[in-house]
N, C-alpha and C positions, 0 to 999 in steps of 0.2 A: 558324066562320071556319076555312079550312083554310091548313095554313103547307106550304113546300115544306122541303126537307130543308137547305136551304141557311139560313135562319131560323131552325132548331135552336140553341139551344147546349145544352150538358151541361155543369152543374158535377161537379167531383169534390170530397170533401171526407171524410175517413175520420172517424164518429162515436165510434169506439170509443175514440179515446185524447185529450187536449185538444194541440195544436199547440205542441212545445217547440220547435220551431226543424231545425235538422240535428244529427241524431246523430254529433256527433264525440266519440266517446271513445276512439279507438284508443291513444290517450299513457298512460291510465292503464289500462285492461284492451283489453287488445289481443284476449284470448279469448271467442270468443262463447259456449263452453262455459260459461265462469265469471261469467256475466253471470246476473243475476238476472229468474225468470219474467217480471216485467211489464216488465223492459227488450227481454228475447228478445221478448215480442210486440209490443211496440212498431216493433223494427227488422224484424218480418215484416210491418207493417203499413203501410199505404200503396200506393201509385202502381210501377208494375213501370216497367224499362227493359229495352228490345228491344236486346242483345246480338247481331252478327254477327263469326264470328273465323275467321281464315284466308282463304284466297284460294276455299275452296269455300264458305265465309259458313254456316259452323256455327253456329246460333241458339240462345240461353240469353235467358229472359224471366227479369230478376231483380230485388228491392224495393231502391227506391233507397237508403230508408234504410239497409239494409244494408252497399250499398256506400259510403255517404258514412260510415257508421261504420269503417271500414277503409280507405279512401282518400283522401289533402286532391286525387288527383287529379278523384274523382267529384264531391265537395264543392264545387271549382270550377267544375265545367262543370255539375253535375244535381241542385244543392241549390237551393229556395226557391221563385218565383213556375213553375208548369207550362208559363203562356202562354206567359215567352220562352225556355224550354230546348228544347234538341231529344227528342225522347222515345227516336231512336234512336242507336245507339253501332256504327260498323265499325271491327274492328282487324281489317285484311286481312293484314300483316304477321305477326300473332302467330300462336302454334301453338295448335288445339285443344286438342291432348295436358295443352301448359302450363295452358290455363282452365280444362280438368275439372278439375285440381288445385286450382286457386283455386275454383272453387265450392264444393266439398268444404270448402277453409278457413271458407268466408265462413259456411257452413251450421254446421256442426261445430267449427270451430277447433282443428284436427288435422289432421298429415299422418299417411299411415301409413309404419308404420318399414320400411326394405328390408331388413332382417334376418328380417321374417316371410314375406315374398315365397317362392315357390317358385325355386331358383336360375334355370331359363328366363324367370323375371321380372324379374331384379333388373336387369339390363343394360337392357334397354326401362324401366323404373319410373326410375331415371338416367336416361337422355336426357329424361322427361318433366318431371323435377326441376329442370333443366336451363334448357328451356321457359319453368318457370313464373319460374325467378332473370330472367330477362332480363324476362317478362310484368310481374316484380313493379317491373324500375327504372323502367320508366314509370308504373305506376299509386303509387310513390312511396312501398312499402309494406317499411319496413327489417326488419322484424320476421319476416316472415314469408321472404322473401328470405336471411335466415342460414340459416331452417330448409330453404331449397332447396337453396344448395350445401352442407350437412351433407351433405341423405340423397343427393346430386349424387357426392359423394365418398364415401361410404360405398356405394353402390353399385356404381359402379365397383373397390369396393378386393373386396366381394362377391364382383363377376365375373368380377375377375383380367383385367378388360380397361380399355384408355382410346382415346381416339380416335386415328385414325389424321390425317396431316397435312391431308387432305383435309377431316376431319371438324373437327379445329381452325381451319379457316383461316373459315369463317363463321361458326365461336364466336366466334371474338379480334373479328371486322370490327363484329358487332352489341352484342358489349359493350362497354360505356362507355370512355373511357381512363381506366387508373388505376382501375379497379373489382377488386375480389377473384377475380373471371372470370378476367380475363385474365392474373392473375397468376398463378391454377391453370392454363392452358392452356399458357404460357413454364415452368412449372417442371415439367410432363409433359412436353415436350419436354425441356426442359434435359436430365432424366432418362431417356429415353431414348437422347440422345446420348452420352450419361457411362457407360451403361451396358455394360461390356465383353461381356455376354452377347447384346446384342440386334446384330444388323445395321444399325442405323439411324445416320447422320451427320446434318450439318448439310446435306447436300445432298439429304435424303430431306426435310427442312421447305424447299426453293425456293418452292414456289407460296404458302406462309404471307410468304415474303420479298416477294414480287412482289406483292402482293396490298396489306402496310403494313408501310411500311419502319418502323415503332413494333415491330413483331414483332421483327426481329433487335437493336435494343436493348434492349428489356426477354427476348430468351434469352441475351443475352450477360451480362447482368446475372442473369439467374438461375443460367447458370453459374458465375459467380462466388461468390455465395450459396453455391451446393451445395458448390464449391471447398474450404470450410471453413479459406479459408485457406495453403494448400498452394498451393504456390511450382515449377513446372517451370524444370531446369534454366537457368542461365544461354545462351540463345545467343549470347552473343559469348566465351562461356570456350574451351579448348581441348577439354575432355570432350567436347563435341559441335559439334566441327566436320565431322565422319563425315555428319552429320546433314542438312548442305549439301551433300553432293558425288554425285556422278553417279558409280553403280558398276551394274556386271549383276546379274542377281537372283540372290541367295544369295550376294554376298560385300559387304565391310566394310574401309574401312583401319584398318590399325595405324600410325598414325601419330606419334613419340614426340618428334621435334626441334620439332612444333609451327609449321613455316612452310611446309605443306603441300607439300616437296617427297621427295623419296624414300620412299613410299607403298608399304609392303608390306601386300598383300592377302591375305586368309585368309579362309576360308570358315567362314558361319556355318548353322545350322539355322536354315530358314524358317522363318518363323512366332513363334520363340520370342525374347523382349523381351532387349534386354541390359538388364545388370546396370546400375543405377543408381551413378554414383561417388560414394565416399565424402562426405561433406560436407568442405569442406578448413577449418579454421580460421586463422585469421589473430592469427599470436603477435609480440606486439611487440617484434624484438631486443633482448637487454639492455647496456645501456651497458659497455663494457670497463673491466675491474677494471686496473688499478695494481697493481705489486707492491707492498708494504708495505717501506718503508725500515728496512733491516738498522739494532738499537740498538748503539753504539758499547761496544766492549768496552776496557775497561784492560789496558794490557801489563802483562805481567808476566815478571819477573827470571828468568833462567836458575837461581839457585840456590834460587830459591824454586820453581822448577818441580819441581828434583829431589826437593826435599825433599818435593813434593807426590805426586810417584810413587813416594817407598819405601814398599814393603808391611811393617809391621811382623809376624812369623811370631804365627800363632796356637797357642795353648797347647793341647794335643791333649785331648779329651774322656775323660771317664774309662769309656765304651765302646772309645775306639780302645784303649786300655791292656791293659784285659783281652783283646780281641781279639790284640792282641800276643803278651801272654803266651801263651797254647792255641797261635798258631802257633809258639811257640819249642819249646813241651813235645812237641810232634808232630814237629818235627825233630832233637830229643833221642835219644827215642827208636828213632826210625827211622833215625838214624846208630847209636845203641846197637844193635839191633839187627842190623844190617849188620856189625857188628865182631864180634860174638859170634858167629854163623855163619861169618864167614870162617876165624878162632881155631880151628873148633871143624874146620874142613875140611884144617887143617894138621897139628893135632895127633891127629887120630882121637878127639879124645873126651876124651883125660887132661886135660888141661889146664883143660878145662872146668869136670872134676869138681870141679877145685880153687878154681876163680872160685865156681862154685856153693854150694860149701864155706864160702868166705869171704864170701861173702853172706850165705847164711844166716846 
Protein backbone atom coordinates (compact mmCIF):
# COMPACT_ATOMS: atom_id res chain seq x y z
CA UNK A 1 0.00 0.00 0.00
CA UNK A 2 1.70 3.22 -0.92
CA UNK A 3 1.00 6.46 1.27
CA UNK A 4 1.49 9.99 -0.18
CA UNK A 5 3.66 12.43 1.75
CA UNK A 6 0.71 14.24 3.04
CA UNK A 7 -0.29 10.72 5.22
CA UNK A 8 2.97 10.93 6.88
CA UNK A 9 3.29 11.82 10.45
CA UNK A 10 6.65 11.78 12.30
CA UNK A 11 6.63 11.41 16.05
CA UNK A 12 9.38 12.97 17.95
CA UNK A 13 10.09 11.76 21.21
CA UNK A 14 14.06 11.99 22.80
CA UNK A 15 14.90 8.33 24.26
CA UNK A 16 17.75 9.25 26.05
CA UNK A 17 16.34 11.11 29.08
CA UNK A 18 12.50 10.21 30.86
CA UNK A 19 10.27 13.44 30.28
CA UNK A 20 10.55 15.92 33.42
CA UNK A 21 8.48 18.67 32.25
CA UNK A 22 10.32 22.17 31.29
CA UNK A 23 13.47 22.89 32.64
CA UNK A 24 13.08 25.89 34.70
CA UNK A 25 15.80 26.33 37.00
CA UNK A 26 17.15 29.71 36.36
CA UNK A 27 15.88 30.99 40.19
CA UNK A 28 18.11 28.70 41.67
CA UNK A 29 21.40 28.19 39.49
CA UNK A 30 21.19 30.55 36.97
CA UNK A 31 24.74 29.08 35.42
CA UNK A 32 24.82 26.62 33.07
CA UNK A 33 28.46 26.22 33.83
CA UNK A 34 27.58 25.08 37.34
CA UNK A 35 24.96 22.76 36.42
CA UNK A 36 25.74 19.30 36.92
CA UNK A 37 26.78 16.62 33.72
CA UNK A 38 23.35 14.97 33.46
CA UNK A 39 21.40 18.19 33.82
CA UNK A 40 23.82 19.89 31.00
CA UNK A 41 22.79 17.00 28.89
CA UNK A 42 19.49 17.00 29.44
CA UNK A 43 18.96 20.85 28.59
CA UNK A 44 21.24 19.91 25.18
CA UNK A 45 18.66 17.41 24.57
CA UNK A 46 15.52 17.59 22.78
CA UNK A 47 13.63 19.51 19.94
CA UNK A 48 15.75 22.76 18.59
CA UNK A 49 14.04 26.17 17.77
CA UNK A 50 14.69 28.09 14.55
CA UNK A 51 15.83 31.56 15.71
CA UNK A 52 15.75 34.63 13.04
CA UNK A 53 17.28 38.17 14.49
CA UNK A 54 17.45 41.43 13.04
CA UNK A 55 15.94 42.90 10.12
CA UNK A 56 18.67 40.82 7.92
CA UNK A 57 17.03 37.38 9.84
CA UNK A 58 20.42 36.22 11.30
CA UNK A 59 19.52 32.33 12.05
CA UNK A 60 20.51 30.46 15.37
CA UNK A 61 18.97 26.77 15.63
CA UNK A 62 18.93 26.30 19.40
CA UNK A 63 17.43 23.43 22.26
CA UNK A 64 14.45 24.72 23.62
CA UNK A 65 15.25 23.34 26.76
CA UNK A 66 17.83 25.48 27.04
CA UNK A 67 16.27 28.33 26.59
CA UNK A 68 13.17 27.60 28.74
CA UNK A 69 15.86 26.94 31.27
CA UNK A 70 16.93 30.65 31.08
CA UNK A 71 13.77 32.28 30.06
CA UNK A 72 9.90 32.34 31.70
CA UNK A 73 9.90 34.18 28.32
CA UNK A 74 10.64 30.90 26.16
CA UNK A 75 8.74 28.92 28.85
CA UNK A 76 5.55 30.70 27.79
CA UNK A 77 5.48 30.67 24.33
CA UNK A 78 8.01 27.03 23.50
CA UNK A 79 7.51 24.73 26.47
CA UNK A 80 5.26 21.47 26.40
CA UNK A 81 2.75 19.85 23.69
CA UNK A 82 5.18 20.44 19.94
CA UNK A 83 1.81 20.35 17.86
CA UNK A 84 0.42 23.74 19.15
CA UNK A 85 3.75 25.88 19.57
CA UNK A 86 5.21 27.56 16.67
CA UNK A 87 8.68 25.85 15.96
CA UNK A 88 9.99 29.15 14.73
CA UNK A 89 10.96 32.58 16.59
CA UNK A 90 11.59 36.34 14.67
CA UNK A 91 13.02 39.13 16.55
CA UNK A 92 13.41 41.44 13.64
CA UNK A 93 13.79 44.35 16.02
CA UNK A 94 16.74 42.92 17.98
CA UNK A 95 20.49 43.23 17.36
CA UNK A 96 22.57 40.16 16.23
CA UNK A 97 25.54 41.56 17.99
CA UNK A 98 23.18 41.53 21.24
CA UNK A 99 22.29 37.32 20.49
CA UNK A 100 25.74 36.18 19.86
CA UNK A 101 26.27 37.29 23.34
CA UNK A 102 23.27 35.44 24.58
CA UNK A 103 24.20 32.37 22.91
CA UNK A 104 27.42 32.42 24.41
CA UNK A 105 25.55 32.83 27.81
CA UNK A 106 23.00 30.15 27.30
CA UNK A 107 26.00 27.53 26.09
CA UNK A 108 28.72 28.57 28.62
CA UNK A 109 27.16 30.85 31.38
CA UNK A 110 29.83 33.62 30.95
CA UNK A 111 30.36 36.77 29.43
CA UNK A 112 33.71 37.69 28.70
CA UNK A 113 35.47 40.42 30.63
CA UNK A 114 36.31 43.81 28.58
CA UNK A 115 39.35 44.23 30.37
CA UNK A 116 40.84 41.33 28.28
CA UNK A 117 39.80 42.84 25.10
CA UNK A 118 42.43 44.34 23.02
CA UNK A 119 41.72 48.26 23.42
CA UNK A 120 40.27 48.51 19.38
CA UNK A 121 37.85 46.05 20.93
CA UNK A 122 36.62 47.21 24.02
CA UNK A 123 34.26 50.22 22.46
CA UNK A 124 32.46 47.82 19.87
CA UNK A 125 32.39 44.68 22.79
CA UNK A 126 30.14 47.89 24.75
CA UNK A 127 27.86 48.67 22.24
CA UNK A 128 27.21 44.72 21.91
CA UNK A 129 26.84 44.58 25.73
CA UNK A 130 24.45 47.13 25.36
CA UNK A 131 22.34 45.05 22.76
CA UNK A 132 22.20 42.15 24.69
CA UNK A 133 20.71 44.48 28.31
CA UNK A 134 17.76 45.60 26.13
CA UNK A 135 17.67 41.61 24.23
CA UNK A 136 17.75 40.46 27.82
CA UNK A 137 14.23 42.84 29.13
CA UNK A 138 12.27 41.13 26.75
CA UNK A 139 13.26 37.69 27.22
CA UNK A 140 12.73 38.54 31.03
CA UNK A 141 16.34 37.45 32.04
CA UNK A 142 17.42 39.78 35.30
CA UNK A 143 20.45 38.10 35.90
CA UNK A 144 22.22 38.11 33.07
CA UNK A 145 20.96 41.78 32.24
CA UNK A 146 23.12 43.25 35.30
CA UNK A 147 25.98 41.40 33.82
CA UNK A 148 25.31 43.56 30.52
CA UNK A 149 25.41 46.88 31.74
CA UNK A 150 28.53 46.15 34.10
CA UNK A 151 30.77 45.20 31.10
CA UNK A 152 28.14 48.10 29.13
CA UNK A 153 29.89 50.51 31.54
CA UNK A 154 33.16 49.25 32.06
CA UNK A 155 33.82 49.39 28.63
CA UNK A 156 33.11 52.41 27.91
CA UNK A 157 35.05 53.67 31.01
CA UNK A 158 38.04 51.32 29.05
CA UNK A 159 37.49 53.50 26.05
CA UNK A 160 37.51 56.66 27.42
CA UNK A 161 34.33 57.18 25.28
CA UNK A 162 30.34 57.32 25.65
CA UNK A 163 27.76 58.01 23.22
CA UNK A 164 27.20 60.84 21.57
CA UNK A 165 23.44 62.61 21.63
CA UNK A 166 22.66 60.93 18.55
CA UNK A 167 23.62 57.68 19.75
CA UNK A 168 21.54 58.18 23.09
CA UNK A 169 18.55 59.23 21.76
CA UNK A 170 17.60 55.44 20.48
CA UNK A 171 19.14 53.97 23.66
CA UNK A 172 16.71 56.16 26.10
CA UNK A 173 13.44 55.55 23.30
CA UNK A 174 13.93 51.45 23.32
CA UNK A 175 14.55 51.18 26.95
CA UNK A 176 12.04 50.57 29.35
CA UNK A 177 10.83 53.67 31.48
CA UNK A 178 12.48 53.71 34.79
CA UNK A 179 14.91 50.87 33.78
CA UNK A 180 18.69 51.33 34.89
CA UNK A 181 19.45 52.17 30.98
CA UNK A 182 17.98 55.06 30.92
CA UNK A 183 19.13 56.26 34.08
CA UNK A 184 22.95 55.59 32.68
CA UNK A 185 22.20 57.45 29.51
CA UNK A 186 20.40 61.05 31.57
CA UNK A 187 23.51 60.78 33.99
CA UNK A 188 26.23 60.68 30.75
CA UNK A 189 24.57 63.38 29.63
CA UNK A 190 23.98 65.12 32.78
CA UNK A 191 27.75 64.86 32.91
CA UNK A 192 28.65 66.02 30.13
CA UNK A 193 26.77 69.15 30.49
CA UNK A 194 28.38 69.87 34.15
CA UNK A 195 31.45 69.35 32.57
CA UNK A 196 33.56 72.66 32.38
CA UNK A 197 36.06 70.86 29.94
CA UNK A 198 33.83 69.55 27.47
CA UNK A 199 31.89 71.91 24.76
CA UNK A 200 28.72 70.40 25.17
CA UNK A 201 25.19 72.25 26.67
CA UNK A 202 21.77 71.20 26.93
CA UNK A 203 21.25 72.28 23.47
CA UNK A 204 23.73 69.75 22.02
CA UNK A 205 20.93 66.75 23.74
CA UNK A 206 17.79 68.73 21.50
CA UNK A 207 17.05 65.83 19.28
CA UNK A 208 17.13 63.40 22.78
CA UNK A 209 14.37 66.54 23.81
CA UNK A 210 12.22 66.13 20.65
CA UNK A 211 12.29 62.79 20.56
CA UNK A 212 10.76 62.14 24.67
CA UNK A 213 9.99 64.67 26.54
CA UNK A 214 10.70 61.77 29.67
CA UNK A 215 14.48 62.69 28.45
CA UNK A 216 14.57 66.34 29.90
CA UNK A 217 13.07 65.26 33.08
CA UNK A 218 14.91 62.60 34.13
CA UNK A 219 18.43 65.01 32.93
CA UNK A 220 17.19 67.54 34.84
CA UNK A 221 16.95 65.21 37.69
CA UNK A 222 20.19 63.89 37.13
CA UNK A 223 21.44 67.13 37.38
CA UNK A 224 20.46 67.54 40.40
CA UNK A 225 21.72 64.27 41.69
CA UNK A 226 25.27 65.24 40.46
CA UNK A 227 24.49 68.90 42.02
CA UNK A 228 25.43 67.18 45.28
CA UNK A 229 23.58 69.55 46.83
CA UNK A 230 25.12 72.93 45.95
CA UNK A 231 23.00 75.83 45.88
CA UNK A 232 23.73 78.83 42.82
CA UNK A 233 23.54 81.99 43.86
CA UNK A 234 20.37 83.71 44.77
CA UNK A 235 18.62 85.47 41.61
CA UNK A 236 16.58 87.86 43.21
CA UNK A 237 19.70 89.11 45.67
CA UNK A 238 21.54 92.18 44.72
CA UNK A 239 25.21 90.13 44.04
CA UNK A 240 23.74 89.24 40.84
CA UNK A 241 21.67 91.53 39.29
CA UNK A 242 24.70 92.18 36.70
CA UNK A 243 23.57 88.81 35.67
CA UNK A 244 20.06 90.37 34.08
CA UNK A 245 21.33 93.20 32.40
CA UNK A 246 22.14 93.93 28.85
CA UNK A 247 25.93 95.24 28.57
CA UNK A 248 28.56 94.85 25.34
CA UNK A 249 31.02 92.27 25.33
CA UNK A 250 33.84 92.60 27.76
CA UNK A 251 32.08 94.89 30.24
CA UNK A 252 30.03 94.50 33.70
CA UNK A 253 28.18 97.00 36.05
CA UNK A 254 29.39 98.18 39.24
CA UNK A 255 26.52 98.71 40.68
CA UNK A 256 26.50 99.69 44.65
CA UNK A 257 22.99 101.80 45.61
CA UNK A 258 21.26 98.51 44.31
CA UNK A 259 18.18 100.13 42.39
CA UNK A 260 19.73 99.79 39.19
CA UNK A 261 20.37 103.35 38.51
CA UNK A 262 23.64 105.17 38.10
CA UNK A 263 25.61 102.17 36.57
CA UNK A 264 29.27 102.44 36.43
CA UNK A 265 30.87 100.29 33.86
CA UNK A 266 34.33 98.72 33.95
CA UNK A 267 35.92 96.42 32.06
CA UNK A 268 36.38 92.81 32.70
CA UNK A 269 38.72 89.90 31.09
CA UNK A 270 36.81 87.70 28.81
CA UNK A 271 36.43 84.58 29.46
CA UNK A 272 37.42 84.69 33.15
CA UNK A 273 34.38 83.81 36.02
CA UNK A 274 33.91 86.41 38.61
CA UNK A 275 34.45 85.97 42.03
CA UNK A 276 31.71 84.29 43.89
CA UNK A 277 30.31 86.64 46.90
CA UNK A 278 31.01 85.90 50.09
CA UNK A 279 28.09 83.96 51.78
CA UNK A 280 26.43 86.84 53.89
CA UNK A 281 25.07 85.60 57.38
CA UNK A 282 22.15 86.70 58.92
CA UNK A 283 22.86 88.00 62.73
CA UNK A 284 20.08 88.61 64.86
CA UNK A 285 20.19 92.29 66.35
CA UNK A 286 20.65 92.24 70.06
CA UNK A 287 18.06 93.84 72.15
CA UNK A 288 19.45 97.30 73.60
CA UNK A 289 21.03 97.25 76.96
CA UNK A 290 19.78 99.87 79.83
CA UNK A 291 22.05 101.64 81.66
CA UNK A 292 22.16 100.11 85.13
CA UNK A 293 20.69 102.47 87.91
CA UNK A 294 23.45 104.50 89.79
CA UNK A 295 23.36 102.85 93.83
CA UNK A 296 22.34 105.73 96.19
CA UNK A 297 25.20 107.06 98.16
CA UNK A 298 24.96 108.73 101.82
CA UNK A 299 25.96 112.35 102.32
CA UNK A 300 28.40 113.11 104.08
CA UNK A 301 29.35 116.11 106.67
CA UNK A 302 31.79 118.55 105.63
CA UNK A 303 33.99 117.86 108.81
CA UNK A 304 34.04 114.51 108.47
CA UNK A 305 35.33 114.93 104.95
CA UNK A 306 38.13 116.98 106.22
CA UNK A 307 39.03 114.77 108.71
CA UNK A 308 38.98 112.09 105.95
CA UNK A 309 41.49 114.03 103.70
CA UNK A 310 44.26 114.63 106.39
CA UNK A 311 47.20 112.78 105.42
CA UNK A 312 48.88 111.84 108.77
CA UNK A 313 53.13 112.28 107.81
CA UNK A 314 54.96 109.08 107.63
CA UNK A 315 57.78 108.12 109.92
CA UNK A 316 60.91 108.03 107.50
CA UNK A 317 62.63 104.65 107.01
CA UNK A 318 65.64 103.91 108.63
CA UNK A 319 67.43 103.80 104.95
CA UNK A 320 66.27 107.48 104.31
CA UNK A 321 68.27 108.18 107.69
CA UNK A 322 71.45 106.87 106.89
CA UNK A 323 71.11 108.19 103.43
CA UNK A 324 70.73 111.48 105.05
CA UNK A 325 73.45 111.35 106.98
CA UNK A 326 76.47 110.50 103.92
CA UNK A 327 74.72 113.61 102.25
CA UNK A 328 75.49 115.88 105.25
CA UNK A 329 79.15 114.29 105.84
CA UNK A 330 79.84 115.04 101.96
CA UNK A 331 78.83 118.68 102.35
CA UNK A 332 80.91 118.87 105.46
CA UNK A 333 83.45 118.36 104.17
CA UNK A 334 83.44 120.09 100.87
CA UNK A 335 82.55 123.38 102.58
CA UNK A 336 85.56 122.25 104.92
CA UNK A 337 87.41 122.06 102.25
CA UNK A 338 86.62 125.24 100.35
CA UNK A 339 87.52 127.15 103.55
CA UNK A 340 90.91 125.76 104.12
CA UNK A 341 92.05 126.51 100.57
CA UNK A 342 90.64 129.86 100.56
CA UNK A 343 92.68 130.63 104.32
CA UNK A 344 95.54 129.16 102.81
CA UNK A 345 95.43 131.66 99.49
CA UNK A 346 95.32 134.63 101.87
CA UNK A 347 97.83 133.85 104.16
CA UNK A 348 100.63 132.22 101.88
CA UNK A 349 100.69 129.19 103.74
CA UNK A 350 101.45 130.43 107.56
CA UNK A 351 98.51 130.20 108.83
CA UNK A 352 97.90 126.89 107.68
CA UNK A 353 100.93 125.53 109.23
CA UNK A 354 99.29 126.46 112.29
CA UNK A 355 95.67 124.85 111.65
CA UNK A 356 97.70 121.78 110.64
CA UNK A 357 99.73 122.01 113.87
CA UNK A 358 96.72 122.02 115.85
CA UNK A 359 95.14 119.30 114.29
CA UNK A 360 97.40 117.17 114.45
Amino acid sequence: MRHSHNDLRILYRDFAYANHGPFRMAETNPNIGDASAQTYAELLSGPTLDIYVGEEKHHWSLHRNLLVHHSPFFEEGFSGDLKKKQQTLELPEEDPRGFELLVKYLYQGTLAPVADLPDDKKWDYAVSCQKLYVLCEKLQMPSLKNRAIDQYRHGMYEAGLVPDPEEIKPIYEKAAPGTPLRKLMTKIAARQIMDPEQDKDASSYRCCFEGDPEFAVDLVNAIREGAGGSLFPDPTSEETQCTFHEHEDGQTCDNTNGNGSGRKLKKINKGKERRRPAKLEIRQRPATLKAPTPLPVPPIKPARLTKMLKLKPKKPAKASLALMGAVYLIWFFTVYTAFVALIKAYTGGMMMQGYQSVWV
